[in-house]
Structure formats: structure tokens, C-alpha cells
gemmi code that builds the backbone of each chain (N, CA, C; Angstrom):
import gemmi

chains = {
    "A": [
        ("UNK", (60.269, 77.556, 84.452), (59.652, 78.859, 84.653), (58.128, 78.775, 84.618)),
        ("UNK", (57.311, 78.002, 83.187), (55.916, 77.786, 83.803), (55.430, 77.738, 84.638)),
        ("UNK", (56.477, 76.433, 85.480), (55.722, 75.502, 86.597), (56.171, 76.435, 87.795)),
        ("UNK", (56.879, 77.532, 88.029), (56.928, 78.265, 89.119), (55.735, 79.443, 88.944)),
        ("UNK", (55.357, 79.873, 87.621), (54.783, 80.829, 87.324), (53.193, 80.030, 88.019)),
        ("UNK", (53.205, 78.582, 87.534), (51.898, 78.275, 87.925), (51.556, 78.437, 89.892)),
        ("UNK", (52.619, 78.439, 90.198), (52.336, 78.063, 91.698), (52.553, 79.809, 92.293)),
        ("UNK", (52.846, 80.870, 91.824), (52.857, 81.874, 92.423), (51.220, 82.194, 92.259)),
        ("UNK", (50.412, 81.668, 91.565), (49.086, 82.490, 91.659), (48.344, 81.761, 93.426)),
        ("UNK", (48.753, 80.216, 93.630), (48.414, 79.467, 94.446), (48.864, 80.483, 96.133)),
        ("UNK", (50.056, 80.591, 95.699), (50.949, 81.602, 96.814), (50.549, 82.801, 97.675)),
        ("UNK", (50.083, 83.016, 96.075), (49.012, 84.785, 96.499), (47.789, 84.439, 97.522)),
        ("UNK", (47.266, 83.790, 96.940), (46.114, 83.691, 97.761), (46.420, 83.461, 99.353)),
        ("UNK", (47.630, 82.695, 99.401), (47.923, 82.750, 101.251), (48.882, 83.659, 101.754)),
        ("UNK", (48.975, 84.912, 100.589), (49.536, 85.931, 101.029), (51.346, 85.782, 101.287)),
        ("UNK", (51.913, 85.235, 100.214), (52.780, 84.675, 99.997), (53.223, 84.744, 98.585)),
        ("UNK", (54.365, 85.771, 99.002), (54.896, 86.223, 97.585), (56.184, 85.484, 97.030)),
        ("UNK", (55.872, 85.075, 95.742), (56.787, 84.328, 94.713), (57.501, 84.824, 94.295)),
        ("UNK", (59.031, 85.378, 93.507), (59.629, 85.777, 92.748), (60.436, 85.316, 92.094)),
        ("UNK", (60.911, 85.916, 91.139), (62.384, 85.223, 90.114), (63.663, 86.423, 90.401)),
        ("UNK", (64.647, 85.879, 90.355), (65.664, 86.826, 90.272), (66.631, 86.474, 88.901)),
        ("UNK", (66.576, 86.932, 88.119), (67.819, 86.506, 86.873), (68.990, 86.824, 87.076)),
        ("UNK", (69.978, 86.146, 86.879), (71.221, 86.137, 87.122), (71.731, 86.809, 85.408)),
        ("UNK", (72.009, 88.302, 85.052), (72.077, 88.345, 83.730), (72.864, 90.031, 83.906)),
        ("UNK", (74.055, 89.703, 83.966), (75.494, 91.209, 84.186), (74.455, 92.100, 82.552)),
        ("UNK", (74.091, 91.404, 81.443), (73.688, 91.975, 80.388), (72.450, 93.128, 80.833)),
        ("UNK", (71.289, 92.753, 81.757), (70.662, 93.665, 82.285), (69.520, 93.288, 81.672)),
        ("UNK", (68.521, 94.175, 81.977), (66.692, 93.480, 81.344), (66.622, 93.477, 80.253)),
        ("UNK", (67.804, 94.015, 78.955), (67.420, 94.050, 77.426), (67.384, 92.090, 77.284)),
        ("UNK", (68.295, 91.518, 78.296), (68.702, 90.136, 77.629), (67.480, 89.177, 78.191)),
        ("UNK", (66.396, 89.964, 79.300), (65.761, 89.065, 80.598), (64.750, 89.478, 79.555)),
        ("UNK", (63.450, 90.389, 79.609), (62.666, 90.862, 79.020), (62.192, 89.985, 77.689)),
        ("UNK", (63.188, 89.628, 76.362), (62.318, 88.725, 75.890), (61.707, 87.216, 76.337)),
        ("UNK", (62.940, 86.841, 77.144), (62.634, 85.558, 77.650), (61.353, 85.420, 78.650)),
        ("UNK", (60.911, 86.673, 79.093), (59.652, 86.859, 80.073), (58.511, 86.452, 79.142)),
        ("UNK", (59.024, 87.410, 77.870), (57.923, 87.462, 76.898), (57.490, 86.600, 76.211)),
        ("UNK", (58.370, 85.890, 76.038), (58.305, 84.413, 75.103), (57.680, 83.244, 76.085)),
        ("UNK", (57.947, 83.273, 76.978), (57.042, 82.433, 78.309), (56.046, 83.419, 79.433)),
        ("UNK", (55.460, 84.010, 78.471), (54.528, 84.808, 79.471), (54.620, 85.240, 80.682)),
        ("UNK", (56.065, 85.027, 81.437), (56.217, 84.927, 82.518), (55.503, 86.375, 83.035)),
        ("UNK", (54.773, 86.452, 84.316), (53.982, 87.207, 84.992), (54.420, 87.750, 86.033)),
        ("UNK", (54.923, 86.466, 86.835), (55.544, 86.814, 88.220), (56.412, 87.869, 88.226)),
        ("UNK", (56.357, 88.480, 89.155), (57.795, 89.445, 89.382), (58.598, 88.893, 89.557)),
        ("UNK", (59.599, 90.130, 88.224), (61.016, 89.546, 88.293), (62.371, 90.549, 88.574)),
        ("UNK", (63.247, 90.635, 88.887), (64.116, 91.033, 89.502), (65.136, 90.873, 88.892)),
        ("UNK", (66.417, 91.811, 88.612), (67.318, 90.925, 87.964), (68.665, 90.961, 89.075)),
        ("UNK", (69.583, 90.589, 88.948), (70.948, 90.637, 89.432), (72.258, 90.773, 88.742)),
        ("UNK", (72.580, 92.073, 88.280), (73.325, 92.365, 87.106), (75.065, 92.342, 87.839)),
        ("UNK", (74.956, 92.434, 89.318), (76.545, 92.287, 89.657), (76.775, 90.916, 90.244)),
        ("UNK", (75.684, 90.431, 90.561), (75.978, 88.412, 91.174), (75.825, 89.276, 92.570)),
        ("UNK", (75.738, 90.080, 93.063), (75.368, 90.551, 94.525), (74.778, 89.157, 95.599)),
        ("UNK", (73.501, 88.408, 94.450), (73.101, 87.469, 95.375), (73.898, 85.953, 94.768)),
        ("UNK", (74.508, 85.881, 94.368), (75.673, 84.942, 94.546), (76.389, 84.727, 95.587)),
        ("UNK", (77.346, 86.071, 95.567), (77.986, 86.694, 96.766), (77.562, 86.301, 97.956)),
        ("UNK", (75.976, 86.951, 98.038), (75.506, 86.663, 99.495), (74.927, 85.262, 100.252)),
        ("UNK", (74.428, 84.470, 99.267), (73.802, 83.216, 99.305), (75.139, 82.200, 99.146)),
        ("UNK", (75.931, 82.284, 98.568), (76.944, 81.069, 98.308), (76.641, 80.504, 97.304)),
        ("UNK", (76.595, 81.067, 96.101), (76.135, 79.584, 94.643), (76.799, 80.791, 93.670)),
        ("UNK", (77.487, 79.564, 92.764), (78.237, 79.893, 91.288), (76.779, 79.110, 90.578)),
        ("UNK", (76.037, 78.925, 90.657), (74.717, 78.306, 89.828), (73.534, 77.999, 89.386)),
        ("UNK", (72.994, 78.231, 88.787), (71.399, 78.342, 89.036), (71.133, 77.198, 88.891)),
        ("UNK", (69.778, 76.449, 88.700), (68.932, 77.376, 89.713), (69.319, 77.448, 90.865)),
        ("UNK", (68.433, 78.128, 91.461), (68.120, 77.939, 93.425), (67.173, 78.096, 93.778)),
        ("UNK", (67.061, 77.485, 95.072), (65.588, 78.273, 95.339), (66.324, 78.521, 96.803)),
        ("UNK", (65.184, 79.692, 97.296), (65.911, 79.953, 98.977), (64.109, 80.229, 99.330)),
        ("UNK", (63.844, 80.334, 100.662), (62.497, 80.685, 101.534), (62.548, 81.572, 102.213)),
        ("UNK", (62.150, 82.700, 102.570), (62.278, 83.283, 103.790), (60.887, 83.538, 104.532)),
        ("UNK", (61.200, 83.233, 105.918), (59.743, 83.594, 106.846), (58.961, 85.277, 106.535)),
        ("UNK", (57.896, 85.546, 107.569), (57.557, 87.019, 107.071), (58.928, 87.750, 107.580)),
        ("UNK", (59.958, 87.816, 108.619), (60.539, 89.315, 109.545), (61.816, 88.658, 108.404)),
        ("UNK", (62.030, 87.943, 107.040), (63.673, 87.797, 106.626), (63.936, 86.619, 106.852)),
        ("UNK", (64.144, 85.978, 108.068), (64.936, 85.225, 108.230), (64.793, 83.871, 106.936)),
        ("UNK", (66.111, 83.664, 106.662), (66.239, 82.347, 105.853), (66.121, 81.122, 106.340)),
        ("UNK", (64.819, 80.309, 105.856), (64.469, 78.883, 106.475), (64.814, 77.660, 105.411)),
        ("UNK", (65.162, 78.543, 103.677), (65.248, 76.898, 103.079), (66.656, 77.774, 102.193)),
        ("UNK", (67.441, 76.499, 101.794), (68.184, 77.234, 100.268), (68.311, 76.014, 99.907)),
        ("UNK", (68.452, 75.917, 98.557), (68.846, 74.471, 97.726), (69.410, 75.073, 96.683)),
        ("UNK", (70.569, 75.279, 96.460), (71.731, 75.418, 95.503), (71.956, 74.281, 94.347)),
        ("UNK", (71.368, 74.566, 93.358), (71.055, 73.825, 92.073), (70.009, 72.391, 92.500)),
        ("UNK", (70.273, 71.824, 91.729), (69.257, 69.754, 91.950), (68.043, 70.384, 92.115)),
        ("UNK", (67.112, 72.023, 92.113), (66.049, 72.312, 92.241), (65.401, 72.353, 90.828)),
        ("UNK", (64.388, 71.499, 90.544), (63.998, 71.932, 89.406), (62.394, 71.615, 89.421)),
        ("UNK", (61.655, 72.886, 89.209), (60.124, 73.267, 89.292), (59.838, 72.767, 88.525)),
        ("UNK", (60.490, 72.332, 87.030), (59.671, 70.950, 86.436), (59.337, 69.929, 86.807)),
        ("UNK", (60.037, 69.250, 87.755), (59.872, 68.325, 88.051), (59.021, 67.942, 89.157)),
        ("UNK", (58.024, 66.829, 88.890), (57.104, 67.357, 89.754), (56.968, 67.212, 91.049)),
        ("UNK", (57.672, 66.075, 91.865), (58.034, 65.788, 93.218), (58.715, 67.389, 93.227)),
        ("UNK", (59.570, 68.427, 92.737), (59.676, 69.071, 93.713), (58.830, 70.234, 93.716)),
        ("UNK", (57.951, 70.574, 92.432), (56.918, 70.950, 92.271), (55.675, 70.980, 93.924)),
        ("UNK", (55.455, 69.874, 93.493), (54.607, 69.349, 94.885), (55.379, 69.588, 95.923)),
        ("UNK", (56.823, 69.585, 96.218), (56.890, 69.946, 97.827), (57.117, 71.466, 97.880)),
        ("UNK", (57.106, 71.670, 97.162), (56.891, 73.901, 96.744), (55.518, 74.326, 97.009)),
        ("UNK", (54.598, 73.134, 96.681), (53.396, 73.336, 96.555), (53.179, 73.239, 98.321)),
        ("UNK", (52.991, 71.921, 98.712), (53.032, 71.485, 100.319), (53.498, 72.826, 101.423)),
        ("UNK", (55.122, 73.110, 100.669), (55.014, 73.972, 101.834), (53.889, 75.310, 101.481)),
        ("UNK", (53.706, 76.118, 100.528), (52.996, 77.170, 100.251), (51.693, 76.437, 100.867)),
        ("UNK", (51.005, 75.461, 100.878), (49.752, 75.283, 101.443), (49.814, 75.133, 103.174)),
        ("UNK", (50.980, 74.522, 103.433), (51.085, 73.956, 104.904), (52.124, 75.057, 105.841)),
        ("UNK", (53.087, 75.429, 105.042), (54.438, 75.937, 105.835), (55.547, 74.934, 106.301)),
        ("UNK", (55.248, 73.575, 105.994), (56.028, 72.512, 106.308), (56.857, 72.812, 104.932)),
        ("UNK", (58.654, 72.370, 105.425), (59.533, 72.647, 104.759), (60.512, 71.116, 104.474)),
        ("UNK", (59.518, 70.006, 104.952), (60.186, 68.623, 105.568), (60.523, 68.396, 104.390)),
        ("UNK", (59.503, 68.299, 103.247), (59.222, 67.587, 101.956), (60.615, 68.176, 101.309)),
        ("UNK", (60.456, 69.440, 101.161), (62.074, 70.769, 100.359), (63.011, 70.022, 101.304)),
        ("UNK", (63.365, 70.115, 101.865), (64.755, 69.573, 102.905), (64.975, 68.058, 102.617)),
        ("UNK", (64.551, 67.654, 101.421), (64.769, 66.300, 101.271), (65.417, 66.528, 99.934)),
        ("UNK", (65.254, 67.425, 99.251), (65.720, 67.709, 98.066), (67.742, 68.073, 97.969)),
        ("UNK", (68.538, 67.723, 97.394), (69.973, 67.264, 97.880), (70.539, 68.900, 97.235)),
        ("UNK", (70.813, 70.026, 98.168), (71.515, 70.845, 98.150), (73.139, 70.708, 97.340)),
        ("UNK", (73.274, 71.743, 96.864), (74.809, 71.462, 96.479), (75.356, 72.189, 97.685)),
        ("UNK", (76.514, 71.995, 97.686), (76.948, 72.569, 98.834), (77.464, 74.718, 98.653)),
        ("UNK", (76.824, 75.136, 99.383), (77.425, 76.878, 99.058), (78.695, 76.448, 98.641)),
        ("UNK", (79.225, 77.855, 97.671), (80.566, 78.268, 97.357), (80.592, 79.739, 96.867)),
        ("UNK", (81.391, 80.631, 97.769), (81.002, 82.020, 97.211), (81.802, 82.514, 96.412)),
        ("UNK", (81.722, 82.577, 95.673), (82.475, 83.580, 94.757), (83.661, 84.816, 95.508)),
        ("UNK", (84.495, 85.260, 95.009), (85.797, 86.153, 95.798), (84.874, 87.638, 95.861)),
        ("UNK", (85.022, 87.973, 96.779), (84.330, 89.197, 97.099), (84.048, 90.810, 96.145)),
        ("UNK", (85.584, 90.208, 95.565), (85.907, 91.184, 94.722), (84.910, 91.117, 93.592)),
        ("UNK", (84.440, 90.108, 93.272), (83.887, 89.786, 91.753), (82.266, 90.747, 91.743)),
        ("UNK", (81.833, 91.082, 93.036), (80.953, 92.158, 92.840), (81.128, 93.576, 91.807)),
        ("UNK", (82.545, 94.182, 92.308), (83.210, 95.612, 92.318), (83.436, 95.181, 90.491)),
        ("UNK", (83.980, 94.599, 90.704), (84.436, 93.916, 88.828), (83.673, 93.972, 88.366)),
        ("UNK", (82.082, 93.214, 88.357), (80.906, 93.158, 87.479), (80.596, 94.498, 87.113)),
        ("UNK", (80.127, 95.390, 88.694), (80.116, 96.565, 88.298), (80.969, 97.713, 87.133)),
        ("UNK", (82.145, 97.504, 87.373), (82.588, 97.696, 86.240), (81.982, 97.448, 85.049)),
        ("UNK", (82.182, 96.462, 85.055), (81.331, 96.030, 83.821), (80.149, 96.243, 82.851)),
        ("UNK", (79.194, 96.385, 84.241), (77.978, 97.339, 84.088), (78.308, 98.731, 83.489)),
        ("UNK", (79.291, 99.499, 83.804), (79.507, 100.723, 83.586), (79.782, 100.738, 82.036)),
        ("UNK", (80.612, 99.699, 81.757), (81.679, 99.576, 80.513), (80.402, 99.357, 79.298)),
        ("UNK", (79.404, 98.225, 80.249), (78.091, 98.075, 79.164), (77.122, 99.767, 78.727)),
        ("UNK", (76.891, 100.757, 79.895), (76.046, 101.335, 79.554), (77.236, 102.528, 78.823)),
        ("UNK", (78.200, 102.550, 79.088), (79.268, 103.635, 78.102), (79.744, 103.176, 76.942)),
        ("UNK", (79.305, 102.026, 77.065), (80.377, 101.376, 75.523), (81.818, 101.453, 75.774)),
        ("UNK", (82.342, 102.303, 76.954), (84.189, 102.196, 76.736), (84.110, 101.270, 77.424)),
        ("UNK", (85.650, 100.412, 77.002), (86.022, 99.491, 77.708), (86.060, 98.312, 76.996)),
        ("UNK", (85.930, 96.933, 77.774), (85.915, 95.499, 77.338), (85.652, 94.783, 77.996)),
        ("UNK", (84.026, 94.898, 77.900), (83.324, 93.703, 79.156), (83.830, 92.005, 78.628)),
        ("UNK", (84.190, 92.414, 77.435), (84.155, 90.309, 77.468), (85.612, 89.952, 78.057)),
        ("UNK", (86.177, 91.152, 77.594), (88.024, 90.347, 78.355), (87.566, 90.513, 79.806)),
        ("UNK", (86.775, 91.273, 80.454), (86.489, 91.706, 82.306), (85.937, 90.126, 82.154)),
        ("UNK", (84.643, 89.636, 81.399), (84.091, 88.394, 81.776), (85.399, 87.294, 81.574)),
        ("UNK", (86.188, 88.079, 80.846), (87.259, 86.358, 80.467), (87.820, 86.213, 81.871)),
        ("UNK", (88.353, 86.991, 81.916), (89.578, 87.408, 83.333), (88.809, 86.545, 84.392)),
        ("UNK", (87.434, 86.890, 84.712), (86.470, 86.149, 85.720), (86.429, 85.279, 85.338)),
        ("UNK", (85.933, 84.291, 84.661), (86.130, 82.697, 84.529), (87.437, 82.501, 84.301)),
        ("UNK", (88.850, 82.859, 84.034), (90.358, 82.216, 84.704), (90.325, 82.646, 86.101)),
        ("UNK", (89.779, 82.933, 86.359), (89.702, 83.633, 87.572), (89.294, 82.123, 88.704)),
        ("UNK", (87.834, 81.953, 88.467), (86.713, 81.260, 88.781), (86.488, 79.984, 88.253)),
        ("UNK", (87.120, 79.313, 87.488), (86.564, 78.492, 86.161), (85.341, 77.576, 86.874)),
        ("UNK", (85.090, 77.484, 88.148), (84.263, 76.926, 88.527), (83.043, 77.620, 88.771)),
        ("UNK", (82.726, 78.643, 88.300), (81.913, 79.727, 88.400), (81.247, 79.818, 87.440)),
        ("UNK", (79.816, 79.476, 87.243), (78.850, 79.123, 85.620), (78.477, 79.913, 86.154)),
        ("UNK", (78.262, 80.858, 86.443), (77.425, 81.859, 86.186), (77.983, 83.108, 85.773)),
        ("UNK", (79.496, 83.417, 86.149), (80.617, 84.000, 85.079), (80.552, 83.529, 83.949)),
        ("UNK", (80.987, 82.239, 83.437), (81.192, 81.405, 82.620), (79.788, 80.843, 81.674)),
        ("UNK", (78.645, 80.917, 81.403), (77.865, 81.175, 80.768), (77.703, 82.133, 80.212)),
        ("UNK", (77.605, 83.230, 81.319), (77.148, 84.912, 80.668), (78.680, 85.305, 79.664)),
        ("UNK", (79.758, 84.815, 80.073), (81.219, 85.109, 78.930), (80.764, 84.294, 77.604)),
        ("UNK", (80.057, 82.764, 77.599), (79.688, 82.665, 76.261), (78.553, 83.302, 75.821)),
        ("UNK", (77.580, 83.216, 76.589), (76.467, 84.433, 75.859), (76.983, 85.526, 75.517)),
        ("UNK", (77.632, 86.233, 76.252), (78.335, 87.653, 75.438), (78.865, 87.831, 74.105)),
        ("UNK", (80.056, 86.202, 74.166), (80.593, 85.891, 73.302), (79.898, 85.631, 71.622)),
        ("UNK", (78.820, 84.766, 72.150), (77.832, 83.702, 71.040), (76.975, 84.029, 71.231)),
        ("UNK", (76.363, 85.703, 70.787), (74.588, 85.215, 71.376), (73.057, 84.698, 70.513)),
        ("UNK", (74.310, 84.301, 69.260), (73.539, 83.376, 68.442), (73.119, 82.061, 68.940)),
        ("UNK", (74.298, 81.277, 70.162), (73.448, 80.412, 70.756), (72.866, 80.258, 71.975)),
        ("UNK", (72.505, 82.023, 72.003), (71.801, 81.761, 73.873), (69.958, 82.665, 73.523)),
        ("UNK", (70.449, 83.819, 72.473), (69.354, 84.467, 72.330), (68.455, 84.222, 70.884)),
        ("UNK", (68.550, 83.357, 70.271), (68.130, 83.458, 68.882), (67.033, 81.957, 68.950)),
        ("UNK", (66.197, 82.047, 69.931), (65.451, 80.910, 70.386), (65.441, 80.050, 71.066)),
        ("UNK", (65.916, 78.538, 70.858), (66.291, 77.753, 71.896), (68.063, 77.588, 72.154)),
        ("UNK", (68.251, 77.705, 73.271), (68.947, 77.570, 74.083), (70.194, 76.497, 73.451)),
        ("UNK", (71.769, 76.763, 73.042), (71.650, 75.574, 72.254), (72.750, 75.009, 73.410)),
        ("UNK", (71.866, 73.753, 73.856), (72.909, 73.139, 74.705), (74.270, 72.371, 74.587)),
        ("UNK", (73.602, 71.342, 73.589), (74.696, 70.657, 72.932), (75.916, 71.243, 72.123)),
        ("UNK", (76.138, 73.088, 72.418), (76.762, 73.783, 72.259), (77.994, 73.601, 73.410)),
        ("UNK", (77.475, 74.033, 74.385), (77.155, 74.224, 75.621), (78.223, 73.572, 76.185)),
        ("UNK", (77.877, 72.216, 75.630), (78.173, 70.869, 76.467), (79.091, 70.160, 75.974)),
        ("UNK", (79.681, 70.519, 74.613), (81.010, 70.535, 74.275), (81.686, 71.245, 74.552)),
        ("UNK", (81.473, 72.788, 74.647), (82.351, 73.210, 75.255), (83.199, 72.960, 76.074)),
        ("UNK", (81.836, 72.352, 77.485), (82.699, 71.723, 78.726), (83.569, 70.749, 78.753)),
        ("UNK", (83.156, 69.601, 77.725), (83.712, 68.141, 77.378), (85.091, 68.170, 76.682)),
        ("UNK", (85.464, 69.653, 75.943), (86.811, 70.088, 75.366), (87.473, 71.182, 76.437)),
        ("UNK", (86.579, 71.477, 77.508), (87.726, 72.156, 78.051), (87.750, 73.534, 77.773)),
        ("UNK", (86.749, 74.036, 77.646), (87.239, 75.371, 76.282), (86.595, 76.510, 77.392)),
        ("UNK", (87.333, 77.632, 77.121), (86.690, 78.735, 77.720), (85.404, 79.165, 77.222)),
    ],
    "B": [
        ("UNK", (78.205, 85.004, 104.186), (77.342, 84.617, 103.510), (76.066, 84.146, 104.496)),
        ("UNK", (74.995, 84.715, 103.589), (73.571, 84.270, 104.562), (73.508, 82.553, 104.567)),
        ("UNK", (73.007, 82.002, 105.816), (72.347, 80.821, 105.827), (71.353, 80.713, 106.362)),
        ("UNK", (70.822, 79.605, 106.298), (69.952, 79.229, 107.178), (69.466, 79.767, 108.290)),
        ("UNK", (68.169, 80.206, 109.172), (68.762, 80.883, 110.239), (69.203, 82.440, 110.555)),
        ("UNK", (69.507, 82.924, 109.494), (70.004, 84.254, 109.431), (68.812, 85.367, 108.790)),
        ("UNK", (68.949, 86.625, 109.324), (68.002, 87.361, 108.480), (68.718, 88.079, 107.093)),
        ("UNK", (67.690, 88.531, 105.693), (68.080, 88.848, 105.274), (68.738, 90.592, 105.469)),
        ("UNK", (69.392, 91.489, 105.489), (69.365, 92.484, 106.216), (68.801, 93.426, 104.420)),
        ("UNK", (69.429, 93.594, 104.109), (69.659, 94.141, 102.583), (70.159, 93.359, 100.758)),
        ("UNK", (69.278, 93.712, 99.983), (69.471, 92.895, 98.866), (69.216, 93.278, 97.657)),
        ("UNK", (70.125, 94.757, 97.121), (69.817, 95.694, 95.996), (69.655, 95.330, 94.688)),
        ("UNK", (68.804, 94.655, 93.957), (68.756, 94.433, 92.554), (67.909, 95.427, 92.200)),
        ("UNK", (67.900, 94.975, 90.113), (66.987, 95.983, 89.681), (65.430, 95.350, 89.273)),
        ("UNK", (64.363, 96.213, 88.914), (63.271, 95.368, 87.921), (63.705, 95.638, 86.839)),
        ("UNK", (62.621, 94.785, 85.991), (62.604, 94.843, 84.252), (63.007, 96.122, 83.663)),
        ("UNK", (62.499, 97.449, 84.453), (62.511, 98.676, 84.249), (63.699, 99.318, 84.737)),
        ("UNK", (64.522, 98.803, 84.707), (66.022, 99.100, 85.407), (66.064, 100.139, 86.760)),
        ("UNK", (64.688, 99.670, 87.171), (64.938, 100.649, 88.437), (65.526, 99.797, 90.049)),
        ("UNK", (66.133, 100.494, 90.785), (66.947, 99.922, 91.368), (65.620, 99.116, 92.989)),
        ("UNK", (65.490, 98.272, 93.641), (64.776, 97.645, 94.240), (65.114, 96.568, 95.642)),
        ("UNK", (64.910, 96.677, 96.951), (65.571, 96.287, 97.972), (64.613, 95.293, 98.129)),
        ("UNK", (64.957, 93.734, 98.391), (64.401, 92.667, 98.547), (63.735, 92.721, 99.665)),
        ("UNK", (64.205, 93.341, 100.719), (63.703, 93.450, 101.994), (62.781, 94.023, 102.019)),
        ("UNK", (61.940, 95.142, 101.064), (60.950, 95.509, 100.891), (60.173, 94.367, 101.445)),
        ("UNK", (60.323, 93.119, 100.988), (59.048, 92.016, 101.045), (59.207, 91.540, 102.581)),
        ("UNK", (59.667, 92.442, 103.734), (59.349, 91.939, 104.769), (57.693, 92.522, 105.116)),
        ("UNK", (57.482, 90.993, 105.797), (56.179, 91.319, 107.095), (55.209, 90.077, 105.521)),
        ("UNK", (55.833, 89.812, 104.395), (55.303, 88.232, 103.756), (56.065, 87.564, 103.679)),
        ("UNK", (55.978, 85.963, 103.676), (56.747, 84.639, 103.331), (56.877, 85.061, 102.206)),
        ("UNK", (58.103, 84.447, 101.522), (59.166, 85.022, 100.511), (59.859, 83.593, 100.208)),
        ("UNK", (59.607, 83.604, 98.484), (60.707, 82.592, 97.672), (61.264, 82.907, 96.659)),
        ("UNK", (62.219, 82.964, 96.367), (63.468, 83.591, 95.165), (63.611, 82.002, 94.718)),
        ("UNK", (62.744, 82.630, 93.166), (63.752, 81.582, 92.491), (65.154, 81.971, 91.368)),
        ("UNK", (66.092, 82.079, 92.003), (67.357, 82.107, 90.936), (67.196, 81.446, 89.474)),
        ("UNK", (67.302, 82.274, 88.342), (67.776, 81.283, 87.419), (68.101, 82.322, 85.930)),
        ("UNK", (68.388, 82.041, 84.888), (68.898, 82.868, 84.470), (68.409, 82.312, 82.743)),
        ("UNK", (68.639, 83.528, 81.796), (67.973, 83.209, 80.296), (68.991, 82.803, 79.436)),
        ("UNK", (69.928, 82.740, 80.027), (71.183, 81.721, 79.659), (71.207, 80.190, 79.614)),
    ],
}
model = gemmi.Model(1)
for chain_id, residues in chains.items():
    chain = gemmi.Chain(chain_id)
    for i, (resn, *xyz) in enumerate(residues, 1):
        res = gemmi.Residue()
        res.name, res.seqid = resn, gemmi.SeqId(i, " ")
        for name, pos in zip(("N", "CA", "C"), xyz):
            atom = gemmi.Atom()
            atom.name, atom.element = name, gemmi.Element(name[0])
            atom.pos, atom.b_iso = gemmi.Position(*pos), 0.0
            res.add_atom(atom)
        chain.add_residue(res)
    model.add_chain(chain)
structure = gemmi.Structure()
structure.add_model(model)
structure.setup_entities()
């Protein structure tokens, strides 16, 4: 997030707008500190039903996608993108200075996978169930990862819901995370 | 699903401020979404 935050000021200047979109059904109470805690500046956006899941093809973050000025989509890279790192840093950078997209197109896409159409209408639910309190968003999130199990971005936000002692209470706890996966565990 | 090639037509999320916001607004500038999440 720094290292994207650093290159949207570079962006501006050639009239070239940067953004974040969070992938978070919880809504800006869960996005908002994490802005705050990394100063993040850039505009951010959230995506509380996976709408751009749906539309792009990815169960995963990151991503990055490009679009020219009239829309059209010229780059997507479905996860292996990472703005820390600085080769892809620099070809984020290259194209924002040049418009050449050669350097990004070298970077190894995962391949799209969209999520079932339905899983929009469901989230929403969900959304509803969050701002009424009736209901049971975590069994709606369970149902979606048996649903999906290949779907981390269901399947994260069901353990954050679940644990948010280890998603919101500072760092991130991976090695949580990562047993989970290694046992199999919902 | 959009690819490559394709325009975006419509893309309803919210801001920080839970107000509701169409991506396409950002036509007529070059445009990069970075996905990622506080999870």
C-alpha cells in the first residue's frame, strides 16, 4: 500500500488517476483504520458485494487492472502483483511515465475465475443482515466458502468475521492463516 | 466478465463515507485499480 500510495502522487501529475478498491462485505468501519494506520491518501473505494470480482474474474487479491481514458481495459494481473516489489514497482512506474504496458505484461497473471453469479445477490444479503443486525452473516459467509472453497476472498472475510482478533488487532496474523490452510480447516 | 479489450460500462462501489460511487465516473483519465483488501 505505501509503494502504490507513493506512485499515485507521480500519476497525478500526468493526469492519471490511481485508486484502491478494498475487497471488505464488512464495509468502511473494517477499511478506515487500516487507511489510517498507513496514511493511506489515495482514493479509496470499497467493494462490499465482490461486484468487481464478479466482473473482472479473480477470487484474490491483489490485482491490478489499467484502463485507457474512454474505459477500455488494457492490463489485468490477477494476484503475482505486488507494489512492493520493486521490478513491479518500476514497471507501474514506466508505464505511468511512458504508457508502455510491455514491462506489466511480463508480470505472470493468474488465470481469471469468476465467482457464481449468484454470490453478488447473497453478499448483498448480507450487507442487509450487517446493517439490521437480523440474520447470520457468518453462516451466509460459511455457506459461500462450501460453496467456493476456492474463493479467498469469501474465505478470508468468513475468518475475519469469525477471528477478528487475528485480522484487526494490528498485525495481520498470518501464520494463523496458514495453518489453517495446511489443516484444511474452514 | 470484462477483459482485455473491453470497455468498462458500469462499476457501483462505495467511498470511505458509505456513499454509493460509479467507477466510470473516471472516464476521459487513464485509470488503475488496485484490488486488495485489510484482511
Amino acid at each position: 500500500m505505501p509503494g502504490w500510495q507513493s506512485l499515485a502522487q507521480k500519476a497525478a501529475e500526468k493526469n492519471i488517476e490511481l485508486i484502491n478498491v478494498s475487497l471488505d462485505f464488512q464495509g468502511p468501519e473494517k477499511v478506515i483504520p487500516y487507511l489510517d494506520e498507513y496514511g493511506v491518501k489515495i482514493k479509496t473505494f470499497i467493494d462490499v458485494d465482490n461486484s468487481s470480482g464478479l466482473l473482472f474474474g479473480f477470487k484474490v487479491v491483489p490485482n491490478l487492472l489499467i484502463f485507457d481514458e474512454d474505459l477500455t481495459l488494457k492490463f489485468k494481473c490477477i494476484a503475482n502483483i505486488n507494489i512492493l516489489k520493486n521490478e513491479h514497482k518500476l514497471s507501474v512506474e514506466n508505464w505511468i511515465d511512458t504508457g508502455d504496458l510491455e514491462s506489466l505484461n511480463n508480470i505472470n497473471s493468474k488465470p481469471a475465475n469468476i465467482p457464481a453469479i449468484e454470490s453478488v445477490n447473497v453478499l448483498r444479503e448480507g450487507n442487509k443482515i450487517l446493517e439490521t443486525g437480523q440474520g447470520d452473516a457468518k453462516q451466509l459467509l460459511k455457506n459461500m466458502v462450501t460453496d467456493d472453497p476456492e474463493n479467498f476472498i469469501f474465505r478470508k472475510q468468513y475468518w475475519a468475521i469469525n477471528n477478528p482478533e487475528k485480522f484487526y488487532s494490528g498485525k495481520i496474523d498470518t501464520d494463523w492463516q496458514r495453518k489453517k490452510l495446511e489443516n484444511n480447516e474452514d | 466478465m470484462l477483459d482485455t479489450g473491453h470497455k468498462l460500462e458500469k462499476l457501483e462501489l462505495i467511498d470511505i463515507n458509505g456513499q454509493s460511487f460509479d467507477i466510470a465516473n473516471y472516464k476521459g483519465k487513464k485509470l488503475a485499480i488496485y484490488f486488495w483488501a485489510s484482511w
